[in-house]
N, C-alpha and C positions, 0 to 999 in steps of 0.2 A: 596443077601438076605436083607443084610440093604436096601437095594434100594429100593426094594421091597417094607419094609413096611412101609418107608417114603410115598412114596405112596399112601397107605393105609391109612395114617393116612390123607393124603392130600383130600382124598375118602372122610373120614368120615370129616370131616372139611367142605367141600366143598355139603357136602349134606344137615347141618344143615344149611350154611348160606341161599343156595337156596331155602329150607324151609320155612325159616324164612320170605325171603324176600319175592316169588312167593304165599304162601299159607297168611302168613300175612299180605302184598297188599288187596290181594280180600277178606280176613276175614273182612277187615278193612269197604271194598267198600259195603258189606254184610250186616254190623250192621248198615252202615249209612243209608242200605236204612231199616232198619227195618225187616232184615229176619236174622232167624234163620238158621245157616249151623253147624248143630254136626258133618257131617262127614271130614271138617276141622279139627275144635276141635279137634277129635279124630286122625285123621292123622300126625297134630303136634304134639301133647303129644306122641305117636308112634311112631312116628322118634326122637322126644328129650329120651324117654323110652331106646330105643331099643339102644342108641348111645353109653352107657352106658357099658352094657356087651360089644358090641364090641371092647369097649376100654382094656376092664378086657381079652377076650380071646385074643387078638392083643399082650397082652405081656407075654399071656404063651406059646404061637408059637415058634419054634424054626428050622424048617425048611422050606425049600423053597419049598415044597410039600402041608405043610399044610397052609403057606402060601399062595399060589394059591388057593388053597380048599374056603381059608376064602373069597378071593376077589370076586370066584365068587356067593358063598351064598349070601354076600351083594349085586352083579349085581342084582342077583335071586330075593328078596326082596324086592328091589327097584320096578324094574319090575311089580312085585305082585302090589304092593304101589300104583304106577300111573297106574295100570290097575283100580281097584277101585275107584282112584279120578276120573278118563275119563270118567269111567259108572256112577258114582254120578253125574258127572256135564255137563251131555248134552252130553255125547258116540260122534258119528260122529263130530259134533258139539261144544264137548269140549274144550274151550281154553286152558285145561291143556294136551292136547297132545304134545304141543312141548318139556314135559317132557321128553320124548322117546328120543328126538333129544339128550338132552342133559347127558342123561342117556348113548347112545350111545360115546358120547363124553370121558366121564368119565372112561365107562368101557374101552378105547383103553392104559389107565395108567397101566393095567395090561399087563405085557411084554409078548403077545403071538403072533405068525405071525395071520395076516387076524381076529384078535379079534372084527375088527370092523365090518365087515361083518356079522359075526356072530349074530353080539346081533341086529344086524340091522335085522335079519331076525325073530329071536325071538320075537322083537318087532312089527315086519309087521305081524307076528302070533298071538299075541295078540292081536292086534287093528281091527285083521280081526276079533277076535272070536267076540268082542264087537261090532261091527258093524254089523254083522250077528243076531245077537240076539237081537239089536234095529233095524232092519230094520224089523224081523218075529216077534216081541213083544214075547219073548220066557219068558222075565223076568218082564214083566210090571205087570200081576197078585199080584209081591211081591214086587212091590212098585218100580222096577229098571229099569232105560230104559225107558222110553216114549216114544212113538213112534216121531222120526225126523219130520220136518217140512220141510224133504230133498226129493224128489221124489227117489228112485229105481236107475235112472240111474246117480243123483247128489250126494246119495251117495257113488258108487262106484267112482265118479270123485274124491270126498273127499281121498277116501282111498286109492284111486290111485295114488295121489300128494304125500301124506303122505308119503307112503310106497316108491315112488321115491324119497322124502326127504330120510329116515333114509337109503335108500342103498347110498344115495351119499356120507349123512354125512359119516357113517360108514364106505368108500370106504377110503375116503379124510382124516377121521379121522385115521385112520389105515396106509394110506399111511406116514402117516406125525409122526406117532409115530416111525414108522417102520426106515423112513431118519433118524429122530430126534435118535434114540437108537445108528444108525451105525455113525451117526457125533459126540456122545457122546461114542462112544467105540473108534473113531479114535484118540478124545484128549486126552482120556486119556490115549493111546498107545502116544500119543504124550509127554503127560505130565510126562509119567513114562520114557520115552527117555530123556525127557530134566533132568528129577531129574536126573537119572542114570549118565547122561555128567556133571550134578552139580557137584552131590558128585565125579565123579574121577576129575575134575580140582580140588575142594576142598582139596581132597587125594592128589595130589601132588604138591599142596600149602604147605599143614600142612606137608610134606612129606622131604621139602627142606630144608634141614640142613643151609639156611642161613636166617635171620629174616627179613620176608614181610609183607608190610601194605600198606593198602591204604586210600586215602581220597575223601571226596568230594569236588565240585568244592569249600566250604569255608576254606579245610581244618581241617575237622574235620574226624577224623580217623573213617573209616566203618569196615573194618577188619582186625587181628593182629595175625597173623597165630606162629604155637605151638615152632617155633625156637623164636621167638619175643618175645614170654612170657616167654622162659627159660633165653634169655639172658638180660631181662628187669626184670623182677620178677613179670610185670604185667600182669592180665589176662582181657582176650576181653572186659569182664562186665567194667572194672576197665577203659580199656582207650578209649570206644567206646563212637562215641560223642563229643570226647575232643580233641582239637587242637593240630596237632604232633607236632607242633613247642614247645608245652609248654611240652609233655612227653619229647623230647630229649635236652630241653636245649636251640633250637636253636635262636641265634640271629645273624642278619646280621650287619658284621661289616660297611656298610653305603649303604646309600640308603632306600627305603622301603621294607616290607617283599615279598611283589609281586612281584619287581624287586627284590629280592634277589633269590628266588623260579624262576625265568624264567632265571637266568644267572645260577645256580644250576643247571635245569634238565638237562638231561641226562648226567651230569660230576659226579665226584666220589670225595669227599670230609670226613675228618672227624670231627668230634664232638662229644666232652666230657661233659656226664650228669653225668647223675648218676640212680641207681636203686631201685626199689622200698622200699628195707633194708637202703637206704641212702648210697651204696659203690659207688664208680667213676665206670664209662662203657665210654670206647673208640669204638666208632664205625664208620667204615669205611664206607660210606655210599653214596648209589648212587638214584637220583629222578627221576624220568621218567612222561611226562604230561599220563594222563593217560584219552584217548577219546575215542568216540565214535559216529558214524557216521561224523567223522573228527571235531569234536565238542570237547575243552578238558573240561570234569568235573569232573577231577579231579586230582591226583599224585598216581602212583605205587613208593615205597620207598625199596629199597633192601638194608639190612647192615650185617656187621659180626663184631661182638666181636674181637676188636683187643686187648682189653687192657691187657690180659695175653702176646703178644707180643711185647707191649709198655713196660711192665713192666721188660719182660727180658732183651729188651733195654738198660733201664735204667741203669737194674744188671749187664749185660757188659761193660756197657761205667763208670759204678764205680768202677766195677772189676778192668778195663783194667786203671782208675784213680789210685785205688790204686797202681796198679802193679809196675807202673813210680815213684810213690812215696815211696814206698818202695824200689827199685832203689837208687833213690837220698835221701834218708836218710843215706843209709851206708856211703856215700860222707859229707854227712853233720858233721854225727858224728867225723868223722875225722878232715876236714876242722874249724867246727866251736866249737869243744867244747874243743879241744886241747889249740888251739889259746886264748877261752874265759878262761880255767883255768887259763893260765898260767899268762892272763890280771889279773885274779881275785887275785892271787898270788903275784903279784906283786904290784897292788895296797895296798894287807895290809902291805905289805913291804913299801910302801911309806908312808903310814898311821901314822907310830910310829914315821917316823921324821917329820910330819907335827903337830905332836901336841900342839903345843904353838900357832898354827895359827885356830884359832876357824871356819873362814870361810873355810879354806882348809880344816880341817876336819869333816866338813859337805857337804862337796863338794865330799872329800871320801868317806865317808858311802852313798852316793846318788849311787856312781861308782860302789861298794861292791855289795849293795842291791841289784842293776839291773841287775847286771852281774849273779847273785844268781839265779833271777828273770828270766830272760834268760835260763839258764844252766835248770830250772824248766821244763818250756814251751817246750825246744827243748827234754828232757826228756822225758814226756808227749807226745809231738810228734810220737817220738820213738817206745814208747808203740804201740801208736793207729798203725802208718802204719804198723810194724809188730809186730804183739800181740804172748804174746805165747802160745804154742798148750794145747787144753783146757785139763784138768786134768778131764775127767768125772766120778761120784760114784751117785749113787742111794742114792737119800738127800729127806730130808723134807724140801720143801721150808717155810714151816712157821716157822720152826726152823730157817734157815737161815736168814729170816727175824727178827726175833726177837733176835737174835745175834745183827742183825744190829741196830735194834732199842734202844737199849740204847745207842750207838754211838752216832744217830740222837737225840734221848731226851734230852743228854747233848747240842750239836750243839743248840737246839732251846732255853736251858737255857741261851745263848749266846745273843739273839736276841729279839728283841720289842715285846711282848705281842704275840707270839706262843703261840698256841695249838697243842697237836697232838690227835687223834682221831684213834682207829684201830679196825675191825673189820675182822677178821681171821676168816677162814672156820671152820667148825670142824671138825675131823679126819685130817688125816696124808695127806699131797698133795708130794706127794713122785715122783721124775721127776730125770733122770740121767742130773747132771746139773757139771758146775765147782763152788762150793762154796765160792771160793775166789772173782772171777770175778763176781758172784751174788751180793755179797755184795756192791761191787764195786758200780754196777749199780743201786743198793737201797742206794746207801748215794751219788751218784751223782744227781739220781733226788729227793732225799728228799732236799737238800743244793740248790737243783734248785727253789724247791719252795721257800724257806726260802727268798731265794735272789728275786723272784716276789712278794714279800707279805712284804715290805720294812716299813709298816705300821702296821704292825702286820698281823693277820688272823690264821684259821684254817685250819691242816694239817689233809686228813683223808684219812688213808691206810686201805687196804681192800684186800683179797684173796678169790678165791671162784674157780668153774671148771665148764667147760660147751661144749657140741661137738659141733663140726664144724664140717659141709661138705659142701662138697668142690668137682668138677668134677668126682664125682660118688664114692670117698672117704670119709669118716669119721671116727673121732678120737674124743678124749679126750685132750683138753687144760688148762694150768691150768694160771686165767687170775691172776695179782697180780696191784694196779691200786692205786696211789699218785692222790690224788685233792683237787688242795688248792683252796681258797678265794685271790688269786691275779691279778696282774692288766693286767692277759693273754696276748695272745700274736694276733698282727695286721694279720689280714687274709692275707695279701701280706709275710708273714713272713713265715707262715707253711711250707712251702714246703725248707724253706732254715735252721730251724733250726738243723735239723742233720746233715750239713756240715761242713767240717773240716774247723776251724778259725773263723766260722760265728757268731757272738753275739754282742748284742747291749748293753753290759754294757761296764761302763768305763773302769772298772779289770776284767780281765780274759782272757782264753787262747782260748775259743771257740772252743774246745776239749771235753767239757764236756761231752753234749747228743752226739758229737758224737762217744765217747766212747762207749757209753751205747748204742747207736743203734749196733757198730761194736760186742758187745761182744753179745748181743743176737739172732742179724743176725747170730752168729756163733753156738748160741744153735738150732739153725729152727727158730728161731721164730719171731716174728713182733712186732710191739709197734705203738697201736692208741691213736692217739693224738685228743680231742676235747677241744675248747679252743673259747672265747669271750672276745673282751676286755672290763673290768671292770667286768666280771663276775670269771674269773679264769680260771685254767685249769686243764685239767685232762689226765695224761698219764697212758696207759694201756700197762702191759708188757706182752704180749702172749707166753707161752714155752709150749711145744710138751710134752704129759707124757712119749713116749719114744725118744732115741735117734735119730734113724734113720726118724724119723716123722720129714722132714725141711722142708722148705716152699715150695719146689716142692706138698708137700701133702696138707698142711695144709694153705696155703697163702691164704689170701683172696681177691687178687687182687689190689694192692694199691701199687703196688711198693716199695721198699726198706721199706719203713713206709706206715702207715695204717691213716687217718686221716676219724676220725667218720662224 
């Protein structure tokens, strides 16, 4: 039906310009010689008139019944149209009979079998009547028709050619409508075959549980199917266009990108970006040239989210660290703090009789102190590799924290031009937690900033809650977050601060954070670290509202720690 009255409308288009041109030509040719022709005139203003409504009824149609109704009233009209001009302007004789021809042409746009034959015969019946009636002068009394200047038997040769014109056209015009309709029904059986094979390769693209894309021959990604945008966070709009090399991170460790890409395809390598939120993504990932007619333009890219397996990794090979380590701690205790007392013991024994000697008893207290110093450290050790079993109660952590914070306010009365700053939620942030070991871990990394910010600066503590989800999970977190103004920590560093011994001050045991990662790794929960150096840093403590919610639920993929 739309086809239809495309058509239709192509009809009425197609009749004003022929109008225009044929009837405006000889208007033209008319005036120049100084003759009057009204039935011109009139014929145009008729056709420009009449174009009008057909446009007004053309769009209150709504069926393919009455649509055909309308196409052939307008044949019908037409018809009527050029039978009048033929009889105005010299009947047999008429140059405007090749209107019929073209009339026939037209009417074949209407989709009926043999339509052109038809109207080719209706027009051989018109042109007969008007030849008939200029050849007997039936109409010349009323001014129409003059009699020919054709003889009897020239003009039936006239009407005879004619009338072999409009069956031929009509013949040919019809034939050609007829092909032209069944080669336009074949493509578009064609074209609804090829969409149909689209959309199911489509379908089990978006289908494949592992994340595909591809590119063209410059590398600019063309399509990024629905496993791609859940494990990126990006969606097609977002990376279409844009060089995969710059979404995933990649850079070739030597040589150019070209030759990195052609020693790459077809082998399986990984590479670590990150996602659209800014979290790390491991992806195990394979390139493929990707051609056609043996021609390659482009790359097929297939990868999977390994970093939830990287990161359990991780969790066992520090598991199976500590395990060793707390092994050889029970050995240590023995071997080295016995031994060390008994040194320490001894030295203050030696101590009282070296007191007249000023330099031996500075040499003593150096021995004392270390050994003190010692006995600390290996202590603290203690702790960390076997901590003890957490004591859980349903606490307000902003309680807890503000227990802790008069500790820390004095601690920064200690120190060069502190500030502290806090900004606590409101209401209760109430979480099964161990309150003791909380604390712990709020004056280890408050004492950590103090110790980054050796020049002063401000401290500003902060509590707030907010859900996470996470592999078709979600909960309630409750985040609590230290960020000073110090001299932060070197990008090569991040990933070594929460290791045991690890620190780059002169004192200390390098125990610290890693305390405080062990103790909250033990509540569920995770600790993101964002950090610049000379801007400062900021660590964020993540705890689960309930117990059983650990980082199996709630982890956000970052391994042991979370670095923003």
């Amino acid at each position: 039906m739309d086809e239809l009255r495309t058509r239709l409308h192509w009809l009425m288009a197609l009749r004003v310009v022929v109008v225009t041109l044929l009837l405006g030509l000889s208007l033209t040719f008319q005036v120049a010689k100084g003759e009057r022709v009204p039935t011109f005139y009139a014929l145009i203003a008729f056709t420009y008139a009449i174009t009008i409504p057909y446009v007004v009824v053309l769009r209150r149609l709504s069926s393919p019944r009455s649509l055909t109704m309308f196409a052939w009233v307008q044949i019908g009209v037409d018809f009527v149209l050029e039978t009048v001009l033929v009889a105005r302007t010299g009947g047999v004789e008429s140059p405007f009979a090749v209107l019929y021809v073209i009339s026939v042409t037209l009417a074949s746009l209407v989709p009926r079998q043999r339509i052109g034959l038809v109207t080719a015969g209706f027009c051989i019946i018109l042109f007969g009547v008007v030849a008939n009636l200029q050849l007997y002068g039936v109409l010349e009394p009323l001014g129409w028709l003059h009699p020919s200047r054709l003889s009897a038997a020239e003009t039936l040769q006239t009407f005879g050619v004619y009338a072999l014109a409009f069956l031929v056209v009509g013949f040919l015009s019809g034939a050609l409508v007829d092909q032209l309709n069944r080669a336009d029904l074949r493509l578009k059986e064609k074209e609804q075959g090829l969409t149909r094979l689209r959309a199911f390769h489509e379908n089990i693209v978006q289908s494949i549980s592992s994340g595909v894309f591809t590119t063209d021959a410059a590398g600019l990604i063309t399509s990024f199917n629905r496993a791609a945008q859940e494990a990126t966070g990006y969606g097609l709009e977002q990376v279409k266009g844009r060089p995969w090399r710059e979404i995933f991170n990649w850079r070739p460790n030597h040589g150019s990108e070209k030759e990195a890409e052609a020693l790459f395809a077809c082998s399986r390598f990984e590479v670590e970006c990150k996602r659209a939120d800014g979290r790390r993504l491991i992806l195990g990932m394979t390139l493929s040239p990707l051609q056609e007619q043996g021609q390659q333009t482009g790359l097929v890219g297939v990868f999977k989210d390994l970093t939830e397996i990287r990161d359990m990794e991780e969790e066992m090979r520090r598991r199976e660290w500590l395990a060793t380590l707390g092994e050889m701690s029970a050995g240590m205790a023995h071997e080295i703090r016995n031994p060390l007392g008994a040194l320490a013991g001894a030295m203050q024994m030696l101590r009282k009789d070296v007191a007249s000697d000023e330099t031996s008893r500075r040499l003593m207290d150096i021995a004392v102190r270390e050994a003190t110093r010692l006995d600390t450290i290996i202590t603290e050790f203690l702790l960390y590799a076997r901590p003890p079993a957490l004591n859980l109660a349903e606490c307000d952590v902003n309680k807890i924290l503000s227990d802790t914070l008069d500790l820390i306010a004095h601690e920064a009365r200690t120190k060069v031009n502190i500030t502290i700053s806090t900004t606590l939620a409101k209401g209760a942030l109430t979480a099964k937690v161990d309150q003791d070991q909380l604390k712990q871990v709020f004056w280890n990394l408050a004492t950590n900033a103090f110790e980054a910010m050796p020049s002063g600066g401000q401290l500003t503590i902060s509590t707030g809650r907010r859900r996470v989800d996470s592999s078709g999970r979600s909960g309630e977190v409750i985040e609590i977050a230290f960020q000073d103004t110090g001299i932060g920590i070197p990008k090569g560093n991040l990933d070594k601060i929460f290791l045991p011994f690890f620190t780059t001050k002169k004192e200390g045991s390098g125990l610290g954070l890693a305390a405080v990662h062990r103790i909250v790794d033990l509540h569920g929960g995770w600790i993101k670290v964002d950090s610049r150096e000379g801007r400062g840093s900021r660590f964020t403590v993540c705890l689960p509202r309930s117990a059983g919610a650990g980082p199996r639920l709630w982890h956000e993929g970052r391994g042991p720690w979370k670095r923003s």
